[in-house]
C-alpha positions as CSV (number, residue, x, y, z in Angstrom):
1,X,100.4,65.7,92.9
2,X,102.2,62.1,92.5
3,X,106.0,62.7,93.0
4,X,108.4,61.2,90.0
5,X,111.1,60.4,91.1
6,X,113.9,57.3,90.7
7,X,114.9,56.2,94.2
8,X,118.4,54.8,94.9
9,X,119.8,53.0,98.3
10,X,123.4,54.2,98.6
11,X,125.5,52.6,101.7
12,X,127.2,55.8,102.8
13,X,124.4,58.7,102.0
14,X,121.1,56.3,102.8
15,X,117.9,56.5,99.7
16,X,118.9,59.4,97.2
17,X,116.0,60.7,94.6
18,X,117.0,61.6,91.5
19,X,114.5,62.9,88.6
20,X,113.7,60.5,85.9
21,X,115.8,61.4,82.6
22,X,113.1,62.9,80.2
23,X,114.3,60.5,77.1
24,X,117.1,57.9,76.6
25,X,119.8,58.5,79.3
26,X,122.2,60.9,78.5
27,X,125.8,59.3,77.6
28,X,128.8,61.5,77.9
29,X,133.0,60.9,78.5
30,X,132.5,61.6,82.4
31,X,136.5,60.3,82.7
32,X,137.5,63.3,80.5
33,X,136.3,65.8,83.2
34,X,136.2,66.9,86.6
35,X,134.2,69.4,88.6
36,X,135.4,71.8,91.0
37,X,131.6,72.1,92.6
38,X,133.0,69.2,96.0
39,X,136.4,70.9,96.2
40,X,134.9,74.9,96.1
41,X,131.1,74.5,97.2
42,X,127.7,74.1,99.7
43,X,124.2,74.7,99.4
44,X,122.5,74.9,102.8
45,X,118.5,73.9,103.3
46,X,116.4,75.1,105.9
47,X,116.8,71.5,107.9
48,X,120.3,72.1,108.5
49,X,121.0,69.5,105.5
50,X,124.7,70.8,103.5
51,X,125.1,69.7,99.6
52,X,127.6,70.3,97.2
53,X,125.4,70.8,94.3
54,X,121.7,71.8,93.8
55,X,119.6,68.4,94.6
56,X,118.0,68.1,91.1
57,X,121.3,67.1,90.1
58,X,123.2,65.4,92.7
59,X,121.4,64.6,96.1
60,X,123.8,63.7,98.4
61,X,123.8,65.7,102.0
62,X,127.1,65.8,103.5
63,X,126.2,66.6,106.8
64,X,123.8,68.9,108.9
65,X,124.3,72.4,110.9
66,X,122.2,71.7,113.6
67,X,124.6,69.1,115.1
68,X,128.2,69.9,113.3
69,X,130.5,72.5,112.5
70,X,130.7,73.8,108.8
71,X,134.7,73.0,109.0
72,X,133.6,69.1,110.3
73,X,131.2,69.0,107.2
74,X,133.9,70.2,104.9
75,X,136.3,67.9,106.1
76,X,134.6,65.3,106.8
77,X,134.3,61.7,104.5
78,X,131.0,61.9,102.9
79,X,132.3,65.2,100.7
80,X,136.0,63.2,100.5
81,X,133.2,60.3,99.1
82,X,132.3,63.1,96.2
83,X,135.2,64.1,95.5
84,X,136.7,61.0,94.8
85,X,133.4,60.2,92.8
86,X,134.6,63.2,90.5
87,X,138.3,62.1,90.1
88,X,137.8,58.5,89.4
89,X,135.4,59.6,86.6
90,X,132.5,57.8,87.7
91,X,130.0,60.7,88.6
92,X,128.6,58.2,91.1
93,X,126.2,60.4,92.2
94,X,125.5,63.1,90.1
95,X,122.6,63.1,87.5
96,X,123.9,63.4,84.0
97,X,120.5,63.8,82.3
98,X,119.4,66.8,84.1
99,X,122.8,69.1,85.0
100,X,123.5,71.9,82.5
101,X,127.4,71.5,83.3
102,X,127.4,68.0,81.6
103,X,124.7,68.7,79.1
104,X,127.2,71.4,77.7
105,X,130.1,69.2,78.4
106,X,131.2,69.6,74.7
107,X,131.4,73.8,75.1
108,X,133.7,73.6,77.7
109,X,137.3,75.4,77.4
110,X,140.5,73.6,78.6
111,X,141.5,75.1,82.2
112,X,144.1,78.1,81.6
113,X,144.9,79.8,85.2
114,X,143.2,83.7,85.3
115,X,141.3,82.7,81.8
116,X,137.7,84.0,84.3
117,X,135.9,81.1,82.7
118,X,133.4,80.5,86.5
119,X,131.8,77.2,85.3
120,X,132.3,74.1,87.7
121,X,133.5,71.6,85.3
122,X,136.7,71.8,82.8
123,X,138.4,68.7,80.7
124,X,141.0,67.4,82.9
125,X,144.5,68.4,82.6
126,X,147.4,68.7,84.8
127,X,146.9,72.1,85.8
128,X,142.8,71.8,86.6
129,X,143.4,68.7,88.6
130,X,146.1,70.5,90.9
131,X,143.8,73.3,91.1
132,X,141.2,71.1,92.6
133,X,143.6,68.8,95.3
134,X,145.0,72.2,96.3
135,X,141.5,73.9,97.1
136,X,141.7,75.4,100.5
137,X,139.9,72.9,102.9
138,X,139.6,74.7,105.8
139,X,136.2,76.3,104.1
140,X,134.0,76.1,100.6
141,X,135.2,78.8,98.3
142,X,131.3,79.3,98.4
143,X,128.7,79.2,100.3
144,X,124.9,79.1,98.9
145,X,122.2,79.7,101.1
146,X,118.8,78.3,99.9
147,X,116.3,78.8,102.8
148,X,113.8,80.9,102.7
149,X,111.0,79.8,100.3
150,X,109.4,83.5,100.9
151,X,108.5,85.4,97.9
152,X,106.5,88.2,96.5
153,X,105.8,86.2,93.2
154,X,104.3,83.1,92.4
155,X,106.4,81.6,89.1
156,X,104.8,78.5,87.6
157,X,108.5,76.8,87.1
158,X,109.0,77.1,90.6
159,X,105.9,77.5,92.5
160,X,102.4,76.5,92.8
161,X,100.9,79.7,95.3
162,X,102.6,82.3,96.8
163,X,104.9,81.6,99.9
164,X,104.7,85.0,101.3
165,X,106.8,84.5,105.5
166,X,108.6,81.5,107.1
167,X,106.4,80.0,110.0
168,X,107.7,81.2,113.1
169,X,109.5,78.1,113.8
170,X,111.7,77.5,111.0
171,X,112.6,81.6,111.0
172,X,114.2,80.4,114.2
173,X,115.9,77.3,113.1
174,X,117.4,79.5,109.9
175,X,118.3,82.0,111.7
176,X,120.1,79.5,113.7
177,X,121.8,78.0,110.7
178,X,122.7,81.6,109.1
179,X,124.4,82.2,112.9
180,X,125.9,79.0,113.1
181,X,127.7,79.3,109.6
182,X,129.1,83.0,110.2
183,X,130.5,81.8,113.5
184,X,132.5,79.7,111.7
185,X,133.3,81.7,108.8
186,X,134.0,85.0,110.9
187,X,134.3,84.2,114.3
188,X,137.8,86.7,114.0
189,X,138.5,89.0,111.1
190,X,140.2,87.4,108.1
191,X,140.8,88.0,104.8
192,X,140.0,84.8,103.1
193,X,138.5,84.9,99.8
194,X,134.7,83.5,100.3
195,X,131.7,84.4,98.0
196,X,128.6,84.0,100.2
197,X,125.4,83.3,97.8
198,X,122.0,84.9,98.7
199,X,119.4,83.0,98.3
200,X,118.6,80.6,96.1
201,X,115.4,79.2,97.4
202,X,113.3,82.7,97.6
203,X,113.3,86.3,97.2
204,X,116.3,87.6,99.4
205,X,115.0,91.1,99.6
206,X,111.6,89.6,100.3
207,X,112.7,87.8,102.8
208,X,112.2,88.9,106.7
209,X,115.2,86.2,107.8
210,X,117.7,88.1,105.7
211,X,116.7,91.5,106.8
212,X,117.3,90.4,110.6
213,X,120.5,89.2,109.1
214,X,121.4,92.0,106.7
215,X,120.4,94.3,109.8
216,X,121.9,93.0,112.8
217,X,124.5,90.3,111.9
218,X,128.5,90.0,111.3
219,X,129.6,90.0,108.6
220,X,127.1,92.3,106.9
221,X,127.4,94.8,109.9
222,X,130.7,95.5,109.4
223,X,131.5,94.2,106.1
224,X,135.6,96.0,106.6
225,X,136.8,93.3,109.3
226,X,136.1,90.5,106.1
227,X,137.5,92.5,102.9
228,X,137.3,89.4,100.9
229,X,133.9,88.4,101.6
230,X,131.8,88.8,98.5
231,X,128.0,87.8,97.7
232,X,126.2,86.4,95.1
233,X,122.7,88.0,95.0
234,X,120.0,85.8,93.5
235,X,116.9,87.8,93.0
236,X,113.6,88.4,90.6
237,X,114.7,92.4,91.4
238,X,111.6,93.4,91.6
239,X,112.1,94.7,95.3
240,X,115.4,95.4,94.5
241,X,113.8,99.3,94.2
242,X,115.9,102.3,94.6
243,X,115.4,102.4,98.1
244,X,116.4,98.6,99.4
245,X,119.5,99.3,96.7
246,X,120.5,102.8,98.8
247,X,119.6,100.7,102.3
248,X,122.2,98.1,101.2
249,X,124.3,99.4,99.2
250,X,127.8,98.4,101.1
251,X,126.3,95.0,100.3
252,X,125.9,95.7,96.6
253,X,129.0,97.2,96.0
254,X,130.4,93.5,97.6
255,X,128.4,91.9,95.2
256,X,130.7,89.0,92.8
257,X,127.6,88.4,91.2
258,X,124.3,89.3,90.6
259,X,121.6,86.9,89.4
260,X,118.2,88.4,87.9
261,X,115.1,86.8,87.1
262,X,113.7,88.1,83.8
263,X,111.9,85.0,82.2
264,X,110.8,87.7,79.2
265,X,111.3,89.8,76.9
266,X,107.9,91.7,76.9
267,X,105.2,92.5,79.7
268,X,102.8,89.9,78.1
269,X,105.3,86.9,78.5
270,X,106.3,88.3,82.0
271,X,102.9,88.2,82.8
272,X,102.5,84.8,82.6
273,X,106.1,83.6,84.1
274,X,106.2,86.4,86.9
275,X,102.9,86.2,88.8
276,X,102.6,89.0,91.2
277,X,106.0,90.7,89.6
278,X,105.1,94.5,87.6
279,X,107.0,95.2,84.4
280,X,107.9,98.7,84.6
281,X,109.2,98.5,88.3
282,X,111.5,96.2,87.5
283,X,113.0,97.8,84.8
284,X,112.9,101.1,86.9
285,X,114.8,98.7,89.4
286,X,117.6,97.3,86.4
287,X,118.2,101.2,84.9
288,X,118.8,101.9,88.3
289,X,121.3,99.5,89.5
290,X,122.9,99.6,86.3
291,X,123.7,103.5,86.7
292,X,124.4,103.5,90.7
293,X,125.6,100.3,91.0
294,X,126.8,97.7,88.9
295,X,129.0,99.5,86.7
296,X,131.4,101.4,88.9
297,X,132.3,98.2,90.3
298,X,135.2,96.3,88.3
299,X,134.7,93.2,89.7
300,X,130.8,93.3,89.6
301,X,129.1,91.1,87.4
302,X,125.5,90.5,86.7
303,X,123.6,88.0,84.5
304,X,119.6,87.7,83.5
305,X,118.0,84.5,83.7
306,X,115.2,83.8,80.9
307,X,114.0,80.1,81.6
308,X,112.3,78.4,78.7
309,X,109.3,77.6,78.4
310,X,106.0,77.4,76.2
311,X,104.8,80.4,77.9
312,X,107.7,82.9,77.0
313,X,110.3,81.7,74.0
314,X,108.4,83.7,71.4
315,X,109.5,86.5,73.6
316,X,112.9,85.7,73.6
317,X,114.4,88.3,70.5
318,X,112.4,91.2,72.5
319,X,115.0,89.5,75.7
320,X,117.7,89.5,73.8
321,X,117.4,93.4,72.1
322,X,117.0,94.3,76.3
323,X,120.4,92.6,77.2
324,X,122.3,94.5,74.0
325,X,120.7,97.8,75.0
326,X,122.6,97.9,78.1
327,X,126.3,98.1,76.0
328,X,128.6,99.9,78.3
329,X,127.8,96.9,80.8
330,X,126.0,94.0,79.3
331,X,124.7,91.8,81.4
332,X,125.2,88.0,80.5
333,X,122.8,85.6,79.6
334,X,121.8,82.8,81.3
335,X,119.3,80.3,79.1
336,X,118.2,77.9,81.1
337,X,115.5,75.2,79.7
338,X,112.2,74.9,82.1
339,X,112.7,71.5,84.6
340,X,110.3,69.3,86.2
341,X,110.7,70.9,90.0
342,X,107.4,68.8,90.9
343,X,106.0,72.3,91.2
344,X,103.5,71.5,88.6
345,X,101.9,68.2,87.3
346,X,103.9,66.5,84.6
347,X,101.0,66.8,81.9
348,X,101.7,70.6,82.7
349,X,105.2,70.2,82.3
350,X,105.1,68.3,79.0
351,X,103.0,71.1,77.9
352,X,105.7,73.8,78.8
353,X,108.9,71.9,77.8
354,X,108.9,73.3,74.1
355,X,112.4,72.4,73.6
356,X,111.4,68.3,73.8
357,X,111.0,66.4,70.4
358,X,107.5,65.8,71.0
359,X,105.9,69.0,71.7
360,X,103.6,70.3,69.0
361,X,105.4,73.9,68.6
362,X,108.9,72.1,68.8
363,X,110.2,72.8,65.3
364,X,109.5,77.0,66.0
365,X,111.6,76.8,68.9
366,X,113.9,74.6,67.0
367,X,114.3,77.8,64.4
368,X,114.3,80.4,67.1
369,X,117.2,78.0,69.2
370,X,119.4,77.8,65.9
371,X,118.7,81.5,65.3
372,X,119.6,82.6,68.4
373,X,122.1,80.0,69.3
374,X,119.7,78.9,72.7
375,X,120.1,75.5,74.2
């Protein structure tokens, strides 16, 4: 599969790849806003590598686990380089046609302290700005993990086969990473406010690595020394079954945030967008989260993530009755259009991306995405 991607030399962060914009490049007021995403927040990759965004829309690695602290990455100048990137308005590095922050630019609400908006980019006024300058330095307000590929489905957006266990090798040099970080973060009980994101690259409750860690590792061992450590949970929940939500259930009830993979709104569609994943389980799974877990905690939220596609946006008023059944609690919806991850070959890709111009069924997703208000 030939990779597409725009290459570009950079004197502090070396070559940086950046997907191709899928039309005209997209032109917004970049001076009008500023992101909070290189003042609050890492992603961590199985090399060691540390980001401040996801690398589909801004590549630049600020430094590396295997050889430096977490506080020397956070302080160090390549993240300063980003930062400054943000406040000057440039967006030096960023990709404007591909992150949904600045595609929705335009929907974004003015910063108003305690308002609970949790998006990384608000207009710029006096009181955002401080916000960001005053972030406390001697950490990321968040942590995402994304290393461990291991899954028990095989999702055409994000996969091409399954990816069932880490080779014995890089379990080692994760667990190394996962070690290194919480030495940092909890080498002495504290009560810092830190939301620690599981994981982005795989299925967490899949995953062997983060059993050894939910198992046998601080802080998840003894989650009271660290009462402000939360988690986001990012997961397709169909192992999330009654019993792994009773096995972990102290780290549940910590959850900020719980991510869900849906991708449909009827066992047909999910068929087709969740290889390997079996309907009723997971809504066995949802019922029972949402009745043990999720809604006696306050400051638990959780959100479904439906990713369009040709495969599933017909599905998406069958979706949408699901997330208004569940009224005490509803979950919120996160819409996401289908991306060219390289998982599949860009003739597939075209052929999936219903919401482009030139697709053949464009103008009945057009009237489902004014219907429903979609992207």
């Amino acid at each position: 599969m030939q990779e597409r991607k725009i290459f570009i030399h950079d004197p502090l962060f070396g070559d940086l790849k950046y997907n191709p914009p899928n039309g005209d490049a997209f032109q917004w007021p970049s001076n009008d806003y500023a992101c909070s995403f290189p003042f609050e927040y890492v992603e961590i990759y199985p090399n060691g590598n540390v980001g401040i965004c996801c690398p589909q829309y801004n590549p630049v690695k600020i430094g590396n686990l295997l050889n430096e602290t977490l506080f020397d990455i956070w302080n160090g100048v390549k993240v300063e380089a980003v930062r400054n990137s943000v406040l000057d308005g440039s967006y030096k590095y960023c990709s404007a046609d591909h992150c949904p922050s600045i595609q929705h630019y335009h929907k974004i609400p003015e910063y108003i302290p305690g308002d609970g908006w949790n998006g990384p980019l608000r207009p710029k006024n006096e009181a955002w700005l401080e916000k960001l300058k005053n972030s406390n330095r001697r950490f990321p307000k968040v942590i995402h993990f994304a290393l461990d590929r291991s899954c028990n489905l095989k999702c055409p957006s994000c996969r091409p086969e399954f990816y069932h266990s880490l080779y014995p090798d890089a379990y080692e040099t994760c667990l190394t990473i996962i070690k290194n970080v919480f030495s940092s973060l909890c080498w002495t009980p504290h009560n810092e406010e830190i939301t620690i994101s599981l994981d982005g690259a795989g299925e967490v409750f899949h995953s062997e690595l983060w059993r050894t860690a939910f198992d046998t590792m601080f802080p998840f061992t003894d989650l009271d020394k660290w009462p402000n450590i939360k988690f986001k949970i990012c997961t397709n929940g169909t192992m999330l079954t009654p019993k792994y939500q009773e096995k972990y259930k102290k780290i549940l009830q910590r959850a900020q945030y719980i991510e869900i993979s849906v991708d449909a709104g009827d066992a047909e569609s999910y068929a087709q967008t969740r290889i390997g994943g079996n309907w009723e389980q997971l809504w066995e799974n949802l019922n029972y989260l949402y009745k043990n877990t999720v809604l006696p905690q306050d400051y638990t939220t959780w959100a479904w993530v439906f990713v369009l596609q040709n495969r599933n946006f017909r599905s998406f008023p069958e979706f949408r009755k699901k997330v208004n059944s569940y009224n005490e609690k509803k979950p919120r919806e996160q819409i996401w259009k289908i991306m060219d991850w390289q998982s599949m070959g860009h003739e597939e890709f075209i052929e999936q991306a219903v919401w482009m111009k030139t697709h053949p069924l464009n103008e009945e997703y057009e009237k489902l995405r004014k219907d429903f208000k979609l992207p």
